[in-house]
N, CA, C and O of each residue as an XYZ file, in Angstrom:
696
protein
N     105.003    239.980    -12.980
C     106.044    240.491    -13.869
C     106.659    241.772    -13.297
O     107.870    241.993    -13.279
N     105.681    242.621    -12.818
C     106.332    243.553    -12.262
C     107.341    243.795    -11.073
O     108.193    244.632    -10.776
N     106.751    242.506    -10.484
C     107.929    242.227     -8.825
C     109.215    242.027     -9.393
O     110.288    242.495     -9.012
N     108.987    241.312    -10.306
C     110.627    240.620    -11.244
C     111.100    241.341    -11.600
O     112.160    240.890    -12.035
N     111.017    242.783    -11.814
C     111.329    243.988    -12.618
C     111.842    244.631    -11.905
O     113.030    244.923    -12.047
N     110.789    245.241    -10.479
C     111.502    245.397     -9.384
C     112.830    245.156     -8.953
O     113.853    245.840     -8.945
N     112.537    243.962     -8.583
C     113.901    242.970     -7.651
C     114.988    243.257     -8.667
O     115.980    243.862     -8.260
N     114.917    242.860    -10.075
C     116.295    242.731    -10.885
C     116.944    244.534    -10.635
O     118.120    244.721    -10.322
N     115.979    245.671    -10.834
C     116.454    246.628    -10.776
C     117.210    247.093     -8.932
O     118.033    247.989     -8.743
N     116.845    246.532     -8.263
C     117.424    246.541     -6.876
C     118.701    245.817     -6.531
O     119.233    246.230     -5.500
N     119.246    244.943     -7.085
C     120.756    244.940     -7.184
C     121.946    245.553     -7.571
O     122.031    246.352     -8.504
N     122.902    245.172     -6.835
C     123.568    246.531     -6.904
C     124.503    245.870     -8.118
O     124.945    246.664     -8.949
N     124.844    244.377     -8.267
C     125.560    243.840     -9.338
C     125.108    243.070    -10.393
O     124.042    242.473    -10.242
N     125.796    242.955    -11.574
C     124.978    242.277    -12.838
C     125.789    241.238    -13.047
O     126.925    241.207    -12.573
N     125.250    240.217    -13.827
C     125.504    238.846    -13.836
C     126.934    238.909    -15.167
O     126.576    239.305    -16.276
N     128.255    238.572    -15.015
C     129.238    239.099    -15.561
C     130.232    240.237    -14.999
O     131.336    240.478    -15.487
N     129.746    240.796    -14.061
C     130.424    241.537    -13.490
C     131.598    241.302    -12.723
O     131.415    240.585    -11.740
N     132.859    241.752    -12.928
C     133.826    241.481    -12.182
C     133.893    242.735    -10.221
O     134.064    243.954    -10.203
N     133.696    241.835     -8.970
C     133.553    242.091     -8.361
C     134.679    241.920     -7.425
O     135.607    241.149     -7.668
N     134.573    242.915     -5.939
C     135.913    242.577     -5.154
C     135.387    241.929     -3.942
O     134.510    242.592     -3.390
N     135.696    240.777     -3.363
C     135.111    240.359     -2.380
C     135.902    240.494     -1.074
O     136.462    239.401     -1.151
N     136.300    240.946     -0.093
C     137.023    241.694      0.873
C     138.003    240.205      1.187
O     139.204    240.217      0.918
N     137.386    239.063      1.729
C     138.611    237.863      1.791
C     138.886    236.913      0.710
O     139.363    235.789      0.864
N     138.576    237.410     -0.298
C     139.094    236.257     -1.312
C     139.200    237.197     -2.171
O     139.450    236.516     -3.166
N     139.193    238.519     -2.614
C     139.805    239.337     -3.946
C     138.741    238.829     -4.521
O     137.696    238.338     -4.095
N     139.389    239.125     -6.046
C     138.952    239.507     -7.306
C     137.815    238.235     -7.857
O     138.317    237.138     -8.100
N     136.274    238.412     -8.048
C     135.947    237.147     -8.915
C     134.540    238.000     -9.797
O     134.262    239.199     -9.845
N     134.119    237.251    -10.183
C     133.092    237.255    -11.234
C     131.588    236.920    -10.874
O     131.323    235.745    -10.618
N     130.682    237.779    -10.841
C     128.728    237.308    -10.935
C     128.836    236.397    -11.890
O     129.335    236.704    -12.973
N     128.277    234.838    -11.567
C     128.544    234.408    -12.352
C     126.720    234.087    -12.547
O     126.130    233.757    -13.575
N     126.188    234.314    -11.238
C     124.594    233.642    -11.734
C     124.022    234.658    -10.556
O     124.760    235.407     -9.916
N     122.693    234.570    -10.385
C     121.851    234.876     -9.367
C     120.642    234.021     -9.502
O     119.746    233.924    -10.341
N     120.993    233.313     -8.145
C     119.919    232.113     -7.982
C     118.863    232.153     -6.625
O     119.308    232.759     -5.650
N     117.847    231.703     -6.533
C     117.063    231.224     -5.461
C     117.186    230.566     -5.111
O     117.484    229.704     -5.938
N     117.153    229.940     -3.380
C     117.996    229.218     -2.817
C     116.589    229.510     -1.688
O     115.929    230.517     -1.435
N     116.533    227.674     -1.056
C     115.508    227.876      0.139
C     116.638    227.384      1.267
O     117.262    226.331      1.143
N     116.792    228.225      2.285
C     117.346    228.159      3.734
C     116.784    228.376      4.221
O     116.156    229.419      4.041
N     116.485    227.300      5.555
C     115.562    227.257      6.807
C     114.601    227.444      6.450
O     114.045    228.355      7.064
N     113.927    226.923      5.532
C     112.592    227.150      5.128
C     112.410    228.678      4.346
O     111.316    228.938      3.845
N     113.501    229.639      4.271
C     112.850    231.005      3.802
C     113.584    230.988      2.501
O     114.535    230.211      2.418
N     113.264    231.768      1.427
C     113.722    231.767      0.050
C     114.452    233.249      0.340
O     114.006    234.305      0.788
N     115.781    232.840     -0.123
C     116.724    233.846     -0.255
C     117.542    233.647     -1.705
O     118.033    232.649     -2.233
N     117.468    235.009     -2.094
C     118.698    234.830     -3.641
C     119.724    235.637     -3.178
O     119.866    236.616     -2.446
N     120.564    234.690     -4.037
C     121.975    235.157     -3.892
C     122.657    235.195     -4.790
O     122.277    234.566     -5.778
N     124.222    236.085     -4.882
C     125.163    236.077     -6.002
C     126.136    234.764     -6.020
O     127.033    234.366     -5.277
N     125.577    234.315     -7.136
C     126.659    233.302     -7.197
C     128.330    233.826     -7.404
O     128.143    234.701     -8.250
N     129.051    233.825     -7.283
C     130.643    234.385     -7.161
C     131.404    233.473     -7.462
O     131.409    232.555     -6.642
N     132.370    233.300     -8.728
C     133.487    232.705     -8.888
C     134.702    233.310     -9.098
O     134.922    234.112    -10.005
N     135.720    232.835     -8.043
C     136.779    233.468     -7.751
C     138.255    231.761     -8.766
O     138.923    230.802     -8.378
N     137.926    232.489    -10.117
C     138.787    231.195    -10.471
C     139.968    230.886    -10.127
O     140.406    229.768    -10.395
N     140.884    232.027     -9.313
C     142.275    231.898     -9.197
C     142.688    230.688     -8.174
O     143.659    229.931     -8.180
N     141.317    230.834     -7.100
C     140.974    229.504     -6.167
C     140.401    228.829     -6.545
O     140.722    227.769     -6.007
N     139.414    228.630     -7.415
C     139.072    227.327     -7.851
C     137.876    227.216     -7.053
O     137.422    226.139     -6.667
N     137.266    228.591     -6.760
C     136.112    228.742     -5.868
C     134.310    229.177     -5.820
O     134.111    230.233     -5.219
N     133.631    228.808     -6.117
C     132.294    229.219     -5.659
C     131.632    229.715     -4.135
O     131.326    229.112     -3.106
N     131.587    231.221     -4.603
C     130.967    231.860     -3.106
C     129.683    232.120     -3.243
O     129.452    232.109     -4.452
N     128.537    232.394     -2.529
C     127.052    232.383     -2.778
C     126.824    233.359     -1.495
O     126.912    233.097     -0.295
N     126.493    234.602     -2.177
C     126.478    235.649     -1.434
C     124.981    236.324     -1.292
O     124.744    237.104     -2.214
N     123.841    236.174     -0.250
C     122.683    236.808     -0.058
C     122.887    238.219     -0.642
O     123.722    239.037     -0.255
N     122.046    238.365     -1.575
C     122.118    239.612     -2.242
C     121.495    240.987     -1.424
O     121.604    242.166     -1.762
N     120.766    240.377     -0.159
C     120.621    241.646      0.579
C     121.457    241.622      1.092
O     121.671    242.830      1.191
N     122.594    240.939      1.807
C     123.640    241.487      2.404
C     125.229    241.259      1.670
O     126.306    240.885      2.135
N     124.868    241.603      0.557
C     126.153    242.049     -0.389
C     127.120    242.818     -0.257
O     128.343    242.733     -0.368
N     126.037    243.950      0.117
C     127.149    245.498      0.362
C     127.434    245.355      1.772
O     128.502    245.941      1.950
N     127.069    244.931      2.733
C     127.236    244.657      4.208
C     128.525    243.799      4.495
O     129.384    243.838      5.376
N     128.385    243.292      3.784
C     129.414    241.728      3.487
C     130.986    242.559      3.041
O     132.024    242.106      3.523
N     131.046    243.956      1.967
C     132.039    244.239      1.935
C     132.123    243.963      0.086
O     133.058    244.285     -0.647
N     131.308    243.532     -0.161
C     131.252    243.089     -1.787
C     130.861    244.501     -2.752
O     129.803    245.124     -2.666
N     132.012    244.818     -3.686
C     132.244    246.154     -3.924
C     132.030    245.947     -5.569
O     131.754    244.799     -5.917
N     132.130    246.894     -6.529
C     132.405    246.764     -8.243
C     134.385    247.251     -7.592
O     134.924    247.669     -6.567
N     134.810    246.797     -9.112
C     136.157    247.387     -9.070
C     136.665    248.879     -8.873
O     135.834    249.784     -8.950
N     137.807    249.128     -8.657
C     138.267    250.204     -8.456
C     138.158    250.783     -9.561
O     138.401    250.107    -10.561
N     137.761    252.204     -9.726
C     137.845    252.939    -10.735
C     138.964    253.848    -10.922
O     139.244    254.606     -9.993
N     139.775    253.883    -12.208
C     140.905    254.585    -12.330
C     141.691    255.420    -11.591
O     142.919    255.513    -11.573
N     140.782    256.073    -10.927
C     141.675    257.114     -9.872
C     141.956    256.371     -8.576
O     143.013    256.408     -7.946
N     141.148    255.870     -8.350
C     141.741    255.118     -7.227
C     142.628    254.253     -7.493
O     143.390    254.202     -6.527
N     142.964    253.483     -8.357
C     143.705    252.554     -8.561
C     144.803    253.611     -9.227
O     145.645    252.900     -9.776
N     145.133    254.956     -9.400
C     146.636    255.586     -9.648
C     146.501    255.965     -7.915
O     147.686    255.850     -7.604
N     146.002    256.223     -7.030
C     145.896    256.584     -5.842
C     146.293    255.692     -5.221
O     146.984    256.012     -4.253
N     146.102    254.456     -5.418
C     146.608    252.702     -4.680
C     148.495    253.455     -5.256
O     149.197    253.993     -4.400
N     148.897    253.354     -6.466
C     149.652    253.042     -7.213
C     150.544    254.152     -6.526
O     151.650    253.673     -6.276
N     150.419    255.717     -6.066
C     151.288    256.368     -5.439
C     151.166    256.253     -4.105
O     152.024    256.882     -3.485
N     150.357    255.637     -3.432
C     150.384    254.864     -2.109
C     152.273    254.502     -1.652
O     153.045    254.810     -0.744
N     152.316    253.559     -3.114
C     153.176    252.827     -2.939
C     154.384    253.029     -3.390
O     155.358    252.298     -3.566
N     154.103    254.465     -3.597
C     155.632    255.316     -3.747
C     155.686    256.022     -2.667
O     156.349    257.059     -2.635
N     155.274    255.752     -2.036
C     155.457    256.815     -0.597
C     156.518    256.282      0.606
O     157.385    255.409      0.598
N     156.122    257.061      1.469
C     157.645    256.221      2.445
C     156.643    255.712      3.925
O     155.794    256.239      4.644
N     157.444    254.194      3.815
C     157.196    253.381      4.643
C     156.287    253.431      5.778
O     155.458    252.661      5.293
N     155.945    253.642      6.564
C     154.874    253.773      8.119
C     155.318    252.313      8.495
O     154.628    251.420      8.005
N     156.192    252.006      9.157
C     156.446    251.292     10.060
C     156.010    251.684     11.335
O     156.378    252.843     11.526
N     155.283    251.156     12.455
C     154.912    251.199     13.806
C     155.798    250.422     14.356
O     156.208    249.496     13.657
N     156.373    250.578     15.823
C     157.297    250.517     16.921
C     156.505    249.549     17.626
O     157.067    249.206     18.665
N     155.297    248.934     17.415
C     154.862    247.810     17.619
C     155.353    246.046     17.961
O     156.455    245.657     17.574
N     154.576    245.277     18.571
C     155.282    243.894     18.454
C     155.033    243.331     17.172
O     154.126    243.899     16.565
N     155.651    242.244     16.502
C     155.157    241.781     15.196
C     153.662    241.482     15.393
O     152.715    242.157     14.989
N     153.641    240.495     15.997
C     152.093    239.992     16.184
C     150.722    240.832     16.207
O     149.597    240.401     15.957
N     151.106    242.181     16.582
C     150.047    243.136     16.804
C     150.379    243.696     15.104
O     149.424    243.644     14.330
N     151.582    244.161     14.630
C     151.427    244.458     13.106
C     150.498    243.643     12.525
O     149.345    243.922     12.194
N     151.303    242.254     12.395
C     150.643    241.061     11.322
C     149.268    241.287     11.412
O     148.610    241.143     10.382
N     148.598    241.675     12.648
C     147.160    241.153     12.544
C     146.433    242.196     12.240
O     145.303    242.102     11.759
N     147.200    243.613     12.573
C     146.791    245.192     11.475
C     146.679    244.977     10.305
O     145.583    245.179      9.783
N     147.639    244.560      9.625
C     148.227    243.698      7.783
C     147.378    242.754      7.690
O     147.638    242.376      6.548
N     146.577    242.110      8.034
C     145.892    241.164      7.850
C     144.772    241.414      7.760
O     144.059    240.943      6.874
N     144.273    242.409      8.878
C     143.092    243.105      8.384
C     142.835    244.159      7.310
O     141.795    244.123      6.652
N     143.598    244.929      7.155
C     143.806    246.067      5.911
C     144.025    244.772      4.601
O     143.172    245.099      3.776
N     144.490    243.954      4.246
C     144.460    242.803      3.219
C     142.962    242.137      3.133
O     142.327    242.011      2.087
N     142.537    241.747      4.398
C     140.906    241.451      4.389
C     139.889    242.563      4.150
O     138.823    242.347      3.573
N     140.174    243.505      4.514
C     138.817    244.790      4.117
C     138.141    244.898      2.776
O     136.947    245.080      2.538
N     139.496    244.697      1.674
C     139.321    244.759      0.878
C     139.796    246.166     -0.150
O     140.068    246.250     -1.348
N     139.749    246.988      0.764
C     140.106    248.465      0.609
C     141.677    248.749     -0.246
O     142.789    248.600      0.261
N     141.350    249.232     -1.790
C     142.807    249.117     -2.214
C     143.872    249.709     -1.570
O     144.859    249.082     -1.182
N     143.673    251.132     -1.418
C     144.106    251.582     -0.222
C     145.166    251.772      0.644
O     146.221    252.399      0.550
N     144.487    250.862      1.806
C     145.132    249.717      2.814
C     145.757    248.414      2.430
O     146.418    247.774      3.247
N     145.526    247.933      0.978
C     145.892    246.730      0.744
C     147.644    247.574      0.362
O     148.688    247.358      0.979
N     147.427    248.611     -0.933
C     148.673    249.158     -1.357
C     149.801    249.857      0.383
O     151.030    249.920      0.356
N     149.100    250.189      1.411
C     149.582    250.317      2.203
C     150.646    249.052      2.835
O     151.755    249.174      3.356
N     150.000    248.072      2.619
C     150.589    246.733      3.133
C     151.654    246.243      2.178
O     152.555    245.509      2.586
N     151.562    246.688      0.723
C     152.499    246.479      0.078
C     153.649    246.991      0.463
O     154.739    246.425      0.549
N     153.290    248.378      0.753
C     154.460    249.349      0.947
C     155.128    249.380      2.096
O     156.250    249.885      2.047
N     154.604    248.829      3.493
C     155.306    248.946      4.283
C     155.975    247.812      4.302
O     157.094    247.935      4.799
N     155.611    246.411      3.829
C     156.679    245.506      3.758
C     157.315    244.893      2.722
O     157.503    243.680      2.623
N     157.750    246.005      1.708
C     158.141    245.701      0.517
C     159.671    245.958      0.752
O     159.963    247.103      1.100
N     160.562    245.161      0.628
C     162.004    244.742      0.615
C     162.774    245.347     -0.163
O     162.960    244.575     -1.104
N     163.312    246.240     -0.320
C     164.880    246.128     -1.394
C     165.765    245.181     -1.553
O     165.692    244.196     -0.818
N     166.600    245.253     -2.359
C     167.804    244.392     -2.675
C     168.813    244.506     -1.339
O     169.250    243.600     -0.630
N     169.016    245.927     -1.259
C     170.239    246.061     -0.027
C     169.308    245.919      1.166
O     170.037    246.060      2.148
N     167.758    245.661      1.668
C     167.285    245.460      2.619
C     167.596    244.106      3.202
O     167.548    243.059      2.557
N     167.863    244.193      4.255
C     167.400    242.807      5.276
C     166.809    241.735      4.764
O     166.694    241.977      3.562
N     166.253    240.411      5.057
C     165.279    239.828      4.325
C     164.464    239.468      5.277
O     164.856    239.402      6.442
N     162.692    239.064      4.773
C     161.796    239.198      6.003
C     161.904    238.053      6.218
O     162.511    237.180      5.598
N     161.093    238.006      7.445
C     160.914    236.844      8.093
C     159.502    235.840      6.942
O     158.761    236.391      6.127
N     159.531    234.502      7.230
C     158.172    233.987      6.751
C     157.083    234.128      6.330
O     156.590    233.899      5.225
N     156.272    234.941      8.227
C     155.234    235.320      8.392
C     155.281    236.925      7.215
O     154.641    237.154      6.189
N     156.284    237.733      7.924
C     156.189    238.965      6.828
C     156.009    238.943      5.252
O     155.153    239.664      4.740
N     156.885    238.045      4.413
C     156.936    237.427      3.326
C     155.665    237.272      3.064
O     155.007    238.047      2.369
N     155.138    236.004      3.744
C     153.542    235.607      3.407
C     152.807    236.491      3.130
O     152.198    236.401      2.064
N     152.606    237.641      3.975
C     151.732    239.066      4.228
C     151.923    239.802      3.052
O     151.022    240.327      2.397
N     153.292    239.829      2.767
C     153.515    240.712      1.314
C     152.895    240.141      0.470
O     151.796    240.499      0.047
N     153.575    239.096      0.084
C     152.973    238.185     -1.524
C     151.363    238.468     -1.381
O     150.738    238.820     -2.381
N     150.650    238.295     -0.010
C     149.294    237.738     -0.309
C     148.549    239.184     -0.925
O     147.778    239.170     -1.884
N     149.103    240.917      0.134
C     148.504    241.449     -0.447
C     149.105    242.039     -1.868
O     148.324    242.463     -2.720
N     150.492    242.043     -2.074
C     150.803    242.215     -3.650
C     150.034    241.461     -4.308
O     149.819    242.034     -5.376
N     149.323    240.180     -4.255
C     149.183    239.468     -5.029
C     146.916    239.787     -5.303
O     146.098    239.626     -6.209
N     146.916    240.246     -3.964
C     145.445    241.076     -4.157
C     145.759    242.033     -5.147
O     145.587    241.589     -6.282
N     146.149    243.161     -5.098
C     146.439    244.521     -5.501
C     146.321    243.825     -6.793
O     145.226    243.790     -7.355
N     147.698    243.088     -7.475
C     148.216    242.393     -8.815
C     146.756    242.290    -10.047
O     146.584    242.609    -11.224
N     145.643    241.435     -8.568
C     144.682    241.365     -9.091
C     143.486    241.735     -9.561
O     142.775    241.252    -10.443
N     143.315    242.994     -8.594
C     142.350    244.050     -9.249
C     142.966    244.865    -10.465
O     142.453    245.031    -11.571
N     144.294    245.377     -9.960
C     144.902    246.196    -11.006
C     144.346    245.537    -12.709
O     143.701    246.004    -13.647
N     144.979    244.318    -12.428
C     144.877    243.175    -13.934
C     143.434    243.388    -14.344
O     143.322    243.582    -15.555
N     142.194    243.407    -13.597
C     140.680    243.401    -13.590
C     140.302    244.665    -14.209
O     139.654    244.910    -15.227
N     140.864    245.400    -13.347
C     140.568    247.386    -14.075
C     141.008    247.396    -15.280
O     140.342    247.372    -16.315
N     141.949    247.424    -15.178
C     142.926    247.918    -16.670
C     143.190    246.645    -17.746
O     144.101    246.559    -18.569
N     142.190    245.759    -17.501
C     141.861    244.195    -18.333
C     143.145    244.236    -19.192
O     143.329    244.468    -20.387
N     144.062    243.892    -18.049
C     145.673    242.948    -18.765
C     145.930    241.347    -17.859
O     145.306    240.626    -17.081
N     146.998    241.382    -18.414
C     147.531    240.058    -18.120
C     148.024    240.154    -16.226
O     148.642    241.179    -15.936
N     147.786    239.259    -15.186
C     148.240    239.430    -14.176
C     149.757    239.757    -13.820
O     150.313    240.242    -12.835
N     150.168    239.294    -15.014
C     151.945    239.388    -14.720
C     152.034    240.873    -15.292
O     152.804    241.434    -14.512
N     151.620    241.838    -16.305
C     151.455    243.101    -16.389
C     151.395    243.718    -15.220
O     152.140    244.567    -14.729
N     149.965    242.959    -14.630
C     149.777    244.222    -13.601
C     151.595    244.092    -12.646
O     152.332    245.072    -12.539
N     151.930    242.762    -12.115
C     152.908    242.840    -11.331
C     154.087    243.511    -11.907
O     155.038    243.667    -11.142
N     154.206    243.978    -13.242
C     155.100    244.665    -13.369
C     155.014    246.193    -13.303
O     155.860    247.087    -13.284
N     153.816    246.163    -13.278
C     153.251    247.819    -13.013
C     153.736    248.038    -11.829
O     154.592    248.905    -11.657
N     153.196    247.182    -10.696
C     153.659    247.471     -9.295
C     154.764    246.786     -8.942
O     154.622    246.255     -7.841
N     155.812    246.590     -9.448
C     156.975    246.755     -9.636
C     157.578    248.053    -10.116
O     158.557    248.437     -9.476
N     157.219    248.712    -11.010
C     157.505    249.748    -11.097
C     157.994    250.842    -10.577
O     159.054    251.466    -10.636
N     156.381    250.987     -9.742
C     155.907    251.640     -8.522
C     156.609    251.919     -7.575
O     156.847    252.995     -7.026
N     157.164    250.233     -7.269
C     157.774    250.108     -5.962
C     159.411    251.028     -6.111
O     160.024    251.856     -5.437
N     159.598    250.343     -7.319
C     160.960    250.664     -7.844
C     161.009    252.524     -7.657
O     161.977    253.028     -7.087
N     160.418    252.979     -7.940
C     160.175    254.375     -8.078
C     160.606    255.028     -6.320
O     161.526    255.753     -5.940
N     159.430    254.346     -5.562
C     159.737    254.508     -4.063
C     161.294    254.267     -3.749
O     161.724    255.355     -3.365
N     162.066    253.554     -3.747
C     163.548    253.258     -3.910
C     164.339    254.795     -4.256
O     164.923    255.543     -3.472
N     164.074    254.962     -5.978
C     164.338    256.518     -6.747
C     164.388    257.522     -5.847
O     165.400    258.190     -5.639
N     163.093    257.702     -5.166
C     162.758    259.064     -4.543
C     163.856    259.221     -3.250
O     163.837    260.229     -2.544
């Protein structure tokens, strides 16, 4: 009884918890199970990410290694939010070497870097229009950000996108 007491108090997440997982965003502890691989017994977080329609099963000793975080807490998420009133950081770079900077700052997980990615390829009306690949990059990490924001401040996802709409709109203002 006492090992069981142990172990439950040595996790860093609880079963219900809304969590950030660095390549798939926003999902939920939905269980913590025992699981035999290669013969050795390992538990893990079960993870459902419903927006995909997904089950992840994450070794609970390497949770935090993995990049598996609790949500942003308020200040950081107004800190994401004037990120993205700020002005642009474009690099003199080739695309291909950007995209795959943007791709990693979107995978880290880091709001951050994700609101960074918003901001440097977020479009105006009188702007240019992006290419595909750029497009893709935006939506995917607006659409991270969209989703923690919605998680923290427990609203509707289309709220949060109007929040960071806002935001963006504001950057424009200044």
């Amino acid at each position: 009884m006492a090992k069981k007491a142990q172990a439950k108090s040595s996790l860093a997440f609880d079963i219900g918890q809304s969590i950030v997982y660095p390549a798939h965003g926003v999902g939920t502890v939905t269980g913590i199970e025992k699981q035999k691989v290669a013969g050795m017994d390992l538990e893990v977080y079960v993870v459902s990410f419903d927006q995909d329609k997904m089950i992840l099963r994450v070794p609970t000793n390497r949770a935090e290694a993995s990049g598996m975080r609790a949500l942003a807490g308020s200040k950081l998420v107004d800190d994401a939010l004037k990120t993205l009133g700020g002005r642009a950081r474009i690099k003199r770079t080739m695309w291909s070497r950007r995209a795959q900077e943007y791709e990693a700052k979107i995978n880290s997980g880091d709001l951050i870097s994700i609101a960074e990615v918003v901001r440097d390829l977020h479009r105006g009306e009188d702007q240019p229009d992006q290419s595909y690949s750029e497009r893709q990059l935006y939506e995917s990490a607006l659409d991270r950000m969209a989703r923690e924001l919605a998680a923290v401040e427990n609203i509707e996802r289309d709220k949060a996108m109007e929040k960071l709409a806002k935001s963006l709109a504001k950057k424009k203002a200044a």
